[in-house]
LUMPARO-131788 format. One line per 10 residues: number of its first residue (from 1); their letters; for each residue y, z, x of C-alpha. Coordinates in steps of 0.5 Angstrom, whole numbers, plus 500, padded with zeros to 3 digits. Example, Ala and Ser with C-alpha at 12.3 -4.5 7.8 and 13.67 -1.06 7.14 Angstrom:
<pts>
1 = AS = 491/516/525; 498/514/527
</pts>
This chain:
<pts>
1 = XXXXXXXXXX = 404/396/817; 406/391/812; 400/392/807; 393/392/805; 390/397/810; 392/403/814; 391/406/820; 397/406/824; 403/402/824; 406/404/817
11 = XXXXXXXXXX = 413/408/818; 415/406/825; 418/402/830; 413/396/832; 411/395/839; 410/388/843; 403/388/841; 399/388/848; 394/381/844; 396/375/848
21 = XXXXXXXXXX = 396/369/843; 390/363/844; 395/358/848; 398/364/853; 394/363/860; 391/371/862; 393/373/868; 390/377/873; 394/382/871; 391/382/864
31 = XXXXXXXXXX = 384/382/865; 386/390/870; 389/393/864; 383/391/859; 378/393/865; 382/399/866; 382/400/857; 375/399/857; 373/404/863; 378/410/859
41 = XXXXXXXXXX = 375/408/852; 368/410/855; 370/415/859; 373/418/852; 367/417/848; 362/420/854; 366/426/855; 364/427/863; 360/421/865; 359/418/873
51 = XXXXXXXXXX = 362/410/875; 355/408/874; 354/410/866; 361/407/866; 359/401/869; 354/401/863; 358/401/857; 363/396/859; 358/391/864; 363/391/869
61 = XXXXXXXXXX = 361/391/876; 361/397/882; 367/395/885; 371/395/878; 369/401/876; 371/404/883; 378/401/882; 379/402/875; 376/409/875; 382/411/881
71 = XXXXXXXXXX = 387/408/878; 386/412/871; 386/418/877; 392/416/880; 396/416/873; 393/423/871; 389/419/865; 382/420/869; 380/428/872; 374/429/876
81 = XXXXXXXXXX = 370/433/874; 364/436/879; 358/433/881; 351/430/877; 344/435/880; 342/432/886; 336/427/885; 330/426/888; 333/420/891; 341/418/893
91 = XXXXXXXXXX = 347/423/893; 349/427/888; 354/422/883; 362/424/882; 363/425/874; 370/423/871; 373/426/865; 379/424/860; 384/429/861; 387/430/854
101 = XXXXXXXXXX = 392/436/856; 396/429/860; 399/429/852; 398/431/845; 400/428/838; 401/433/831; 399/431/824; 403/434/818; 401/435/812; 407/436/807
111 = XXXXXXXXXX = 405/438/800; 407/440/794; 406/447/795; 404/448/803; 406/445/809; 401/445/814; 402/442/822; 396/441/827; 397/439/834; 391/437/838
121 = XXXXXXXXXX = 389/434/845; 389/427/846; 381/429/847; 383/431/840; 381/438/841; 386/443/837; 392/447/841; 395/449/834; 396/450/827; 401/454/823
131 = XXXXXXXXXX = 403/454/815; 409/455/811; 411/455/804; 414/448/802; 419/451/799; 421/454/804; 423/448/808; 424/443/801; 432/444/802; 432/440/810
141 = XXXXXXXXXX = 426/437/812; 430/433/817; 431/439/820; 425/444/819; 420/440/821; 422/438/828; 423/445/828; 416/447/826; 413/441/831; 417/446/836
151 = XXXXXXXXXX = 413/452/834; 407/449/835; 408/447/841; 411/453/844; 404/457/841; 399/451/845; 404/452/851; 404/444/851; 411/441/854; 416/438/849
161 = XXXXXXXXXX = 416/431/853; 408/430/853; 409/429/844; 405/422/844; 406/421/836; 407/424/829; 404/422/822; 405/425/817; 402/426/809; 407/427/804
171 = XXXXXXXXXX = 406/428/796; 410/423/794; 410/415/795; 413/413/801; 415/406/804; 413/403/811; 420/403/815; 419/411/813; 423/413/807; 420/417/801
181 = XXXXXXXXXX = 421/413/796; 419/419/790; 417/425/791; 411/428/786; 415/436/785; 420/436/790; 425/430/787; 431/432/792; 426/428/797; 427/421/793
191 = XXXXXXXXXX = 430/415/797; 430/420/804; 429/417/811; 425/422/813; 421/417/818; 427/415/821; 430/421/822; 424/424/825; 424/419/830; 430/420/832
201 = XXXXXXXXXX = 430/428/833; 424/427/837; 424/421/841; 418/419/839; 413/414/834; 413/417/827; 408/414/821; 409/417/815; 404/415/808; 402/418/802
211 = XXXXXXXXXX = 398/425/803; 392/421/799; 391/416/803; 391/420/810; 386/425/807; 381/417/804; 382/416/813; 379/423/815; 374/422/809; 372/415/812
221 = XXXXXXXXXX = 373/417/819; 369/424/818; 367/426/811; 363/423/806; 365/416/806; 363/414/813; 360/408/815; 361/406/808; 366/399/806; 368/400/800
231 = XXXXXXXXXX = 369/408/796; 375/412/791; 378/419/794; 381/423/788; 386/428/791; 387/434/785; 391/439/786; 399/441/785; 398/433/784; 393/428/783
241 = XXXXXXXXXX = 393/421/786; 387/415/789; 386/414/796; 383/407/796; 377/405/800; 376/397/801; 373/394/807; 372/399/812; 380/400/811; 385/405/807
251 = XXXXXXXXXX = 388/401/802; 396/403/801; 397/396/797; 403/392/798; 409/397/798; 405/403/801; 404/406/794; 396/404/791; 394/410/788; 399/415/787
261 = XXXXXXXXXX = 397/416/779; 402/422/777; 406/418/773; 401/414/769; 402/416/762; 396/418/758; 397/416/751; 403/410/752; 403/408/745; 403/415/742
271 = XXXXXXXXXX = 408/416/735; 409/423/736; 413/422/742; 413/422/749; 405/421/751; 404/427/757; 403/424/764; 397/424/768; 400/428/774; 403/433/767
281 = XXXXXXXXXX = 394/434/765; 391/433/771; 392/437/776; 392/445/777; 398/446/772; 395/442/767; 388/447/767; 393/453/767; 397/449/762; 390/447/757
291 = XXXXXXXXXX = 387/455/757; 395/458/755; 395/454/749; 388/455/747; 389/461/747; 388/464/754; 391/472/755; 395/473/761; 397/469/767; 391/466/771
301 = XXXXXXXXXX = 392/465/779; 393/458/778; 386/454/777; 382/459/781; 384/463/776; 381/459/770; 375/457/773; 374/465/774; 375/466/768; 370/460/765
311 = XXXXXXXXXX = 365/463/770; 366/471/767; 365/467/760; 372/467/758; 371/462/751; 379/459/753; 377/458/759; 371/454/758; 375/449/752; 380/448/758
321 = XXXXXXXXXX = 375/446/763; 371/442/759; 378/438/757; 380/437/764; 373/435/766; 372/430/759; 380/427/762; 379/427/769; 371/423/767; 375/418/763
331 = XXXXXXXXXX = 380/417/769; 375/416/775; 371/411/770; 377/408/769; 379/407/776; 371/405/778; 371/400/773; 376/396/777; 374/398/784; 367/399/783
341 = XXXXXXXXXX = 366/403/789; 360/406/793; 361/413/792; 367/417/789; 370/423/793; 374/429/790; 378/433/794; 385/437/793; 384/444/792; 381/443/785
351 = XXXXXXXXXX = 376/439/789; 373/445/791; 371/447/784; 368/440/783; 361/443/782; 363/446/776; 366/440/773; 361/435/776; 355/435/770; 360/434/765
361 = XXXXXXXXXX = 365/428/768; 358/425/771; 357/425/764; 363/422/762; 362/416/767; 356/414/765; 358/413/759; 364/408/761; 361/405/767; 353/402/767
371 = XXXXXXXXXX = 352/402/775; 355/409/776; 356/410/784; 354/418/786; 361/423/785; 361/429/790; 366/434/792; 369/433/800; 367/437/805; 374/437/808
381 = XXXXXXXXXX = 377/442/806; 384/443/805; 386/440/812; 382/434/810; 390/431/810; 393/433/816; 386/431/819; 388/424/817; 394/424/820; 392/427/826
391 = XXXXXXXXXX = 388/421/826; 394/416/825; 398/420/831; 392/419/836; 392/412/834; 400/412/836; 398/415/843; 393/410/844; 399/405/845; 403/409/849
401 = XXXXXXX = 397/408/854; 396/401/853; 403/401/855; 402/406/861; 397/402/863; 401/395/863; 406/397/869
</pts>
């Protein structure tokens, strides 16, 4: 992918795309390979289905169905599965499932301070998962992911030749053809060619994006923005970024890069000296930052801690919440006067504090913004990243067997 919106494509090698242009003759052969597609997407979408439902989603005849169901059988993608209850007239019918065990994708979430692997099914259905400390993969993550994809796979028991697709979200701005261009913290990561190394130590397809903009796709595609055009996720935690919502689609901009807020500086024309950056206030160092220096005892547990001590009565705590909620309104009403969204997700790990937060940067949004879209907090989890890039790896399976079928 080369711009604007994501799904597949960005950080791996193209493919022959399987669309003939308006001038190429279809042949009958291109007609069996979309029927043979159609009948495997309706079987994915109804789970066990009989010839007769497929024949219903896809307004093929008997016959095609018949043919198209045995040769999805014969290519191991289509398994029986038993019988329908007899009726009161005809014989029982035979059902049909996808068989998602034929292959398998993982999804990487490559953060600032842990590392997260997921690997599922083709039927989406999750075999493994495992984390590690970022730091203690940080010196040669050409080396120590392959090697933790192959740990998830040895625990789902799955064979290494049955990997279909890797995505994986990275803190930092990456480029198309896979190189992380700069790193949020782990700056040794600056100009490495993580995608192309990753495809040539597994043999297989690999996008790498922005961390934001996975966790916008499984928003979009499972959490708060669904069915939605047009929407803004807010990533908080050891860093801070956008992932943008526009037409349906993620918006990774013209180089890969929309939304990566770390490096904006707050006050760019401050005459006391350098202004601090947003990624320096705005995240969970921040907030820890803000209750020390207004005096706060001790070391919290990170921003858990400052918003526990705010919830105990802690005075320091309750001033750093309230700057970081006045600092974070002002950044979400800037970015909603550009964009004017539908609705405005937080997610990251500060996300899951939002309902402290949510009165008073509601608050600060009403006061820069006349139409204000709702504000919640994602429902995702910290896994909403390697959701999304288990959605884009999925996608990356899908044209291996658009090509499976092709022979």
């Amino acid at each position: 992918m080369t711009g604007g919106a994501t799904g597949t494509g960005a950080g791996r090698t193209p493919r022959r795309s399987a669309h003939h242009s308006p001038s190429t003759p279809v042949t009958h052969d291109d007609m069996r390979r979309a029927n043979a597609w159609s009948v495997l997407q309706a079987i994915r979408k109804g789970g066990v289905v009989s010839r007769a439902e497929i024949g219903e989603q896809t307004g093929l005849t008997a016959m095609s169905v018949h043919r198209r169901v045995a040769e999805l059988r014969r290519r191991r993608l289509v398994v029986p599965a038993g019988n329908s209850p007899a009726g009161s007239i005809g014989r029982p019918s035979s059902l049909f499932r996808f068989n998602g065990a034929i292959g398998h994708v993982v999804g990487l979430d490559v953060g600032n301070e842990t590392t997260r692997g997921v690997l599922v099914g083709l039927d989406r259905e999750a075999r493994a998962e495992l984390e590690v400390p970022t730091a203690t993969i940080e010196d040669d993550l050409q080396g120590h992911l392959p090697a933790l994809i192959r740990r998830l796979q040895t625990e789902a028991k799955v064979r290494p030749e049955a990997l279909m697709g890797v995505a994986a979200g990275i803190a930092g701005v990456t480029r198309v053809d896979g190189t992380i261009v700069r790193a949020s913290q782990h700056r040794r990561w600056d100009g490495l060619a993580l995608g192309a190394s990753l495809r040539d130590a597994l043999a297989v397809d690999v996008e790498l994006r922005q961390d934001d903009h996975f966790a916008a796709l499984a928003e979009l595609h499972r959490g708060a923005v669904v069915g939605m055009r047009t929407a803004l996720l807010v990533n908080v935690g050891k860093g801070i970024g956008f992932g943008i919502i526009t037409d349906g689609a993620v918006h990774a901009g013209a180089h890969g890069a929309a939304g990566r807020a770390t490096w904006i500086p707050l006050h760019p024309d401050d005459a006391n000296g350098p202004s601090p950056l947003i990624g320096d206030l705005l995240t969970s160092d921040g907030i820890v930052g803000d209750y020390t220096r207004a005096g706060g005892l001790g070391q919290p547990d990170g921003a858990r801690g400052v918003f526990a001590a705010d919830a105990e009565g802690d005075v320091c705590a309750r001033e750093a919440v309230a700057r970081f909620a006045a600092r974070l309104g002002w950044l979400i009403g800037t970015a909603i006067a550009i964009l004017d969204p539908e609705i405005v997700v937080v997610g990251g790990g500060i996300g899951r504090a939002f309902d402290r937060l949510r009165e008073p940067v509601t608050r600060c949004v009403a006061e820069i913004i006349a139409t204000p879209p709702p504000i919640v907090a994602s429902t995702l989890g910290p896994g909403a990243v390697a959701a999304g890039a288990i959605d884009a790896a999925l996608a990356l399976a899908d044209l291996l067997l658009r090509e499976r079928l092709g022979g």
